[in-house]
TORMAR-891442 format. One record per residue (C-alpha): x, z, y. Coordinates in steps of 0.25 Angstrom, whole numbers, plus 5000, padded with zeros to 4 digits. Last residue first. Example, Ala and Ser with C-alpha at 12.3 -4.5 7.8 and 13.67 -1.06 7.14 Angstrom:
TORMAR-891442
505550294996/504950314982/
END
This chain:
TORMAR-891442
503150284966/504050344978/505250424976/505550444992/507250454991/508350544993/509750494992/510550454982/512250464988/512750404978/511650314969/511150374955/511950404942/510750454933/510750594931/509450614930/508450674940/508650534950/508150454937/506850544938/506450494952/506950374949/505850334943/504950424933/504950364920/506150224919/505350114915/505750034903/505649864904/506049804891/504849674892/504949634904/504149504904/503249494917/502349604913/503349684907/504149664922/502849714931/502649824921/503949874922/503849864939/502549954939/503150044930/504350054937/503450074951/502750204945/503950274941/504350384951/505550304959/505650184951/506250134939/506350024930/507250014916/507349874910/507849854896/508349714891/508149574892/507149544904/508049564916/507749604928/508549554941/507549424940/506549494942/506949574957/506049474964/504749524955/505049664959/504849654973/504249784977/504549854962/505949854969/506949804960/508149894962/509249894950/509750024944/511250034940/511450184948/510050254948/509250254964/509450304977/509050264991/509450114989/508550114978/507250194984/507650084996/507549954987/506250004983/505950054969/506049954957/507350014950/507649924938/508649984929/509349894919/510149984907/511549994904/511750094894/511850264891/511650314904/510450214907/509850254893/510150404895/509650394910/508450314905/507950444896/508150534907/507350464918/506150454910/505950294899/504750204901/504350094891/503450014897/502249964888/501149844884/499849844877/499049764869/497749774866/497149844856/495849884862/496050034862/497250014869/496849934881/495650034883/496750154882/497450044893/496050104904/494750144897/494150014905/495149914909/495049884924/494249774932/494549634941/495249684951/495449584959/495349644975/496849684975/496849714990/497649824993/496549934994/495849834982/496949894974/496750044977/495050014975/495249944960/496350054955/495450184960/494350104955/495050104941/495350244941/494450284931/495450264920/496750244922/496950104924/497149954921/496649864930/496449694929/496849634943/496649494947/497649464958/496749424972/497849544978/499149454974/500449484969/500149614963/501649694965/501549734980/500049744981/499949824968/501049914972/500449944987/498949994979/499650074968/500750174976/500550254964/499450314957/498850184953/500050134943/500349994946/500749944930/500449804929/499849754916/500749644908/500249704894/499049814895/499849944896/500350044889/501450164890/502050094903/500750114909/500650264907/501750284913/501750214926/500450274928/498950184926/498750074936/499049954926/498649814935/498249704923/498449564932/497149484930/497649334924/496049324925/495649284910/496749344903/496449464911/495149484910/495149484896/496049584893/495249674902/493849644895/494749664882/495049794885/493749824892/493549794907/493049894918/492649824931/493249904941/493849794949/492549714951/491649824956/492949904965/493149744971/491749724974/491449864981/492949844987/492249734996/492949604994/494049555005/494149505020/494849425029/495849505037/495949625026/495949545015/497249445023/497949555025/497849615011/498349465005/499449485016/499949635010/499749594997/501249554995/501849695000/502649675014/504049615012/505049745015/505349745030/506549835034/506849795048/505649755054/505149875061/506649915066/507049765070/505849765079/505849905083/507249875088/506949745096/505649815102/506749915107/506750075102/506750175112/505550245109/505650255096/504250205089/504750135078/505750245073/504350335070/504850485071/504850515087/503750415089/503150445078/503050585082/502250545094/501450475088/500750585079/500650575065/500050555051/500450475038/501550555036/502650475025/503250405036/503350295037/504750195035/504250055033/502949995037/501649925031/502249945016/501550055015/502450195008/502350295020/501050295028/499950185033/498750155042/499550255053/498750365061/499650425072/499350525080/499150535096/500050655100/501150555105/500450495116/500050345114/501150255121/501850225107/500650165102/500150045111/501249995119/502550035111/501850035096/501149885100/502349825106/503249865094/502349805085/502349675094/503749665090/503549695077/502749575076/503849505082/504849555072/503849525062/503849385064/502549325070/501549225066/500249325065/499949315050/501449305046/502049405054/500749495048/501449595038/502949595045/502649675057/502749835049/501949945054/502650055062/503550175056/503750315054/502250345055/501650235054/501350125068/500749985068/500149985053/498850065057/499150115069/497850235070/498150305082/497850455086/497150535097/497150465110/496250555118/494950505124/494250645123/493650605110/494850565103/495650435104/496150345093/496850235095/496850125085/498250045082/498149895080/498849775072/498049655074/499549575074/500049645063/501049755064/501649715077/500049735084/499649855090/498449845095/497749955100/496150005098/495750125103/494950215096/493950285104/493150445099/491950495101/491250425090/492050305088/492150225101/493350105099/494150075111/494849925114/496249935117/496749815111/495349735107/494549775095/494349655084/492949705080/492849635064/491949555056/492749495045/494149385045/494949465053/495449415065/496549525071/497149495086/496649635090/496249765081/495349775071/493949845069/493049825059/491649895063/491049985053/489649945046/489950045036/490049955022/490549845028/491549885038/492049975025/492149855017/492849775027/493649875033/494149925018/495549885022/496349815012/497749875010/499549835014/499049725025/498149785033/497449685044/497749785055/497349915062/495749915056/494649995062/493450005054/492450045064/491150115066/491150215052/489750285054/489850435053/489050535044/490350615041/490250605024/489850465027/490950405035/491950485024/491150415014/491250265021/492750295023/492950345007/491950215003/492850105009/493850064998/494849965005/495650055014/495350085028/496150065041/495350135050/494050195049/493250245062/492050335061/490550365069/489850505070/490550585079/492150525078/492650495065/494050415061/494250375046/495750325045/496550245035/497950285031/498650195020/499950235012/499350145003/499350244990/499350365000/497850315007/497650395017/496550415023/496650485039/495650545046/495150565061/494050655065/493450655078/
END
């Protein structure tokens, strides 16, 4: 039996590839298929089952394509009615892979088809569980996401959440480990931890949902206390992985279409396609094309564009570092951004050559702003989140998380200098291109976050404490 975890830092996404003799189990997979079907290939095993813990609301699985492409059976737990050809297992009903059974348990509180696979070894012997958004390490799933679809408040969804984890989970022995579908930095929970492997007997010593003594009243308030509003594409990802959705062959084809300049130019007149800039933070505010959007691709790429891009059937022109353009394509069609419609060939040098017109964000380092902020009164935007701020931050600076940046508006005004920040870097640049796109025309971004304000001598908040400087 060989168990494997793939894990996906830019989701904070773990899928699993399972093997026993000559057959395999995936669970949870993401949208591009090839890297199970190779795996399957390289150790001559058929993939049997395509087991899925949920209806995912934060990434489009690759079940259908990889059902498809290998013949796998899709499985879900009990209560889901997707709209394809599916096994909807019972509660305890056994799964025969190779030598080894997986157990199917439903735990719904999460959602309502919510379920937790059990494996056991070739002696019989409960050997690890795949929770998928019921239990993380550190935390358990949020019961807000499907409230809507199954007509209950999450306080009673969170209810039936702590049903699930007493009955079902918290009665397995404690050496039996814990496979998660998500780590530190999803918006599917709130306080995990940064592992993305452990035992369950050590969450329940570390995990504050799992104490023993704790009431159903108490987990209720505890699990629901603290909700930010979930990600706007989290239902439209729902609703693709419940009903269906293009194979990523078509999407990869059609989004890496190369267009010249004017080809690019074109395009977007025509289809009111928003130009996505993936390059680095930097790079971008030295050029871009006009009214682009900067969402730099090493960064937490994929969550961003959900948050920010209002819609997933959004036309979508690319800008990027050349030869990266599938990487771009295939990390947006992870979160369900199928309309891509091409990228622009040789990259902004293209842009250039051509004569178009190009745009910039002036951006200033730590030391230079320090002399302006200590020598006038400027207006300094922080977009990190409300708790980064709280935590610590520069003395006069105004929080406008990059989360809900079109509600804070209003607050920034369009006469005048604007400085952003962030922690590193990349989410200022983001949010400068968001307001020069929208009629900001003095914005400046300030190099290197807070993370290089903190080395100056800026006057910061008493009593600053340590903080997780994240991009």
């Amino acid at each position: 039996m060989t168990v494997e975890q793939i894990y996906t830092g830019c989701l904070a996404q773990g899928a699993y590839y399972i093997r026993s003799e000559n057959e395999a189990v995936i669970i949870d997979p993401l949208r591009e298929v090839e890297p199970y079907i190779e795996k399957a290939i390289h150790d001559d095993v058929q993939i049997k089952y395509v087991l899925e813990t949920h209806f995912h609301a934060d990434f489009v699985s690759g079940h259908l394509d990889l059902a498809e492409k290998t013949g796998a059976m899709i499985v879900y737990g009990p209560t889901a009615q997707p709209k394809f050809k599916a096994h909807i297992a019972q509660d305890g009903e056994e799964l025969k892979v190779g030598k080894v059974t997986i157990k199917v348990l439903h735990t719904p509180g999460h959602t309502m088809e919510s379920t937790t696979y059990l494996l056991r070894d070739e002696k019989g012997k409960d050997y690890a569980i795949f929770s998928g958004d019921t239990l993380f390490l550190g935390d358990v799933g949020r019961p807000d996401l499907a409230q809507k679809a199954a007509h209950m408040t999450q306080e009673e969804l969170a209810g039936l959440l702590y049903d699930s984890l007493r009955s079902k989970i918290m009665t397995l022995a404690d050496d039996v480990i814990v496979y998660p579908a998500h780590g530190a930095g999803s918006a599917c929970g709130k306080n995990m931890m940064k592992e993305t492997v452990d035992t369950l007997g050590n969450q329940k010593k570390r995990n504050y949902a799992l104490r023993a003594n704790m009431t159903r009243e108490e987990f209720i308030k505890e699990v629901t206390e603290g909700l930010l509003p979930p990600p706007a594409y989290f239902p439209e990802n729902v609703k693709m992985n419940k009903e269906g959705y293009e194979s990523i062959d078509k999407v990869l084809d059609k989004g890496t279409r190369a267009l010249t300049a004017d080809e690019f130019e074109l395009m977007a007149n025509e289809t009111g396609a928003l130009v996505l800039d993936t390059r680095d933070a930097q790079a971008f505010g030295k050029g871009f094309i006009p009214n682009s959007i900067n969402i730099g691709i090493d960064g937490s790429f994929a969550p961003w564009v959900g948050a920010l891009i209002p819609s997933v059937s959004q036309p979508l022109l690319i800008v990027s570092d050349e030869g990266r353009e599938e990487e771009v394509v295939t990390r947006l069609a992870r979160v369900g951004f199928d309309n891509t419609l091409g990228y622009l060939k040789n990259g902004i040098k293209a842009w250039l050559q051509a004569g178009k017109e190009i745009d910039t964000v002036e951006s200033v380092d730590a030391v230079e702003f320090a002399k302006r902020f200590k020598n006038q009164k400027l207006r300094v935007f922080d977009v990190r989140k409300p708790s980064e701020f709280n935590a610590e931050r520069i003395n006069g600076t105004v929080n406008t998380p990059l989360d809900f940046l079109n509600e804070h508006l209003t607050e920034i005004p369009k006469d005048g200098e604007v400085y952003l920040h962030c922690a590193g870097g990349y989410r200022s640049m983001i949010a400068a291109s968001i307001l020069k796109a929208r009629g900001w025309h003095n914005v400046i971004d300030i190099a290197g976050g807070y993370k290089a304000l903190s080395e100056t001598k800026l006057a910061r908040t008493e009593n600053a404490c340590p903080t997780t400087l994240t991009k």
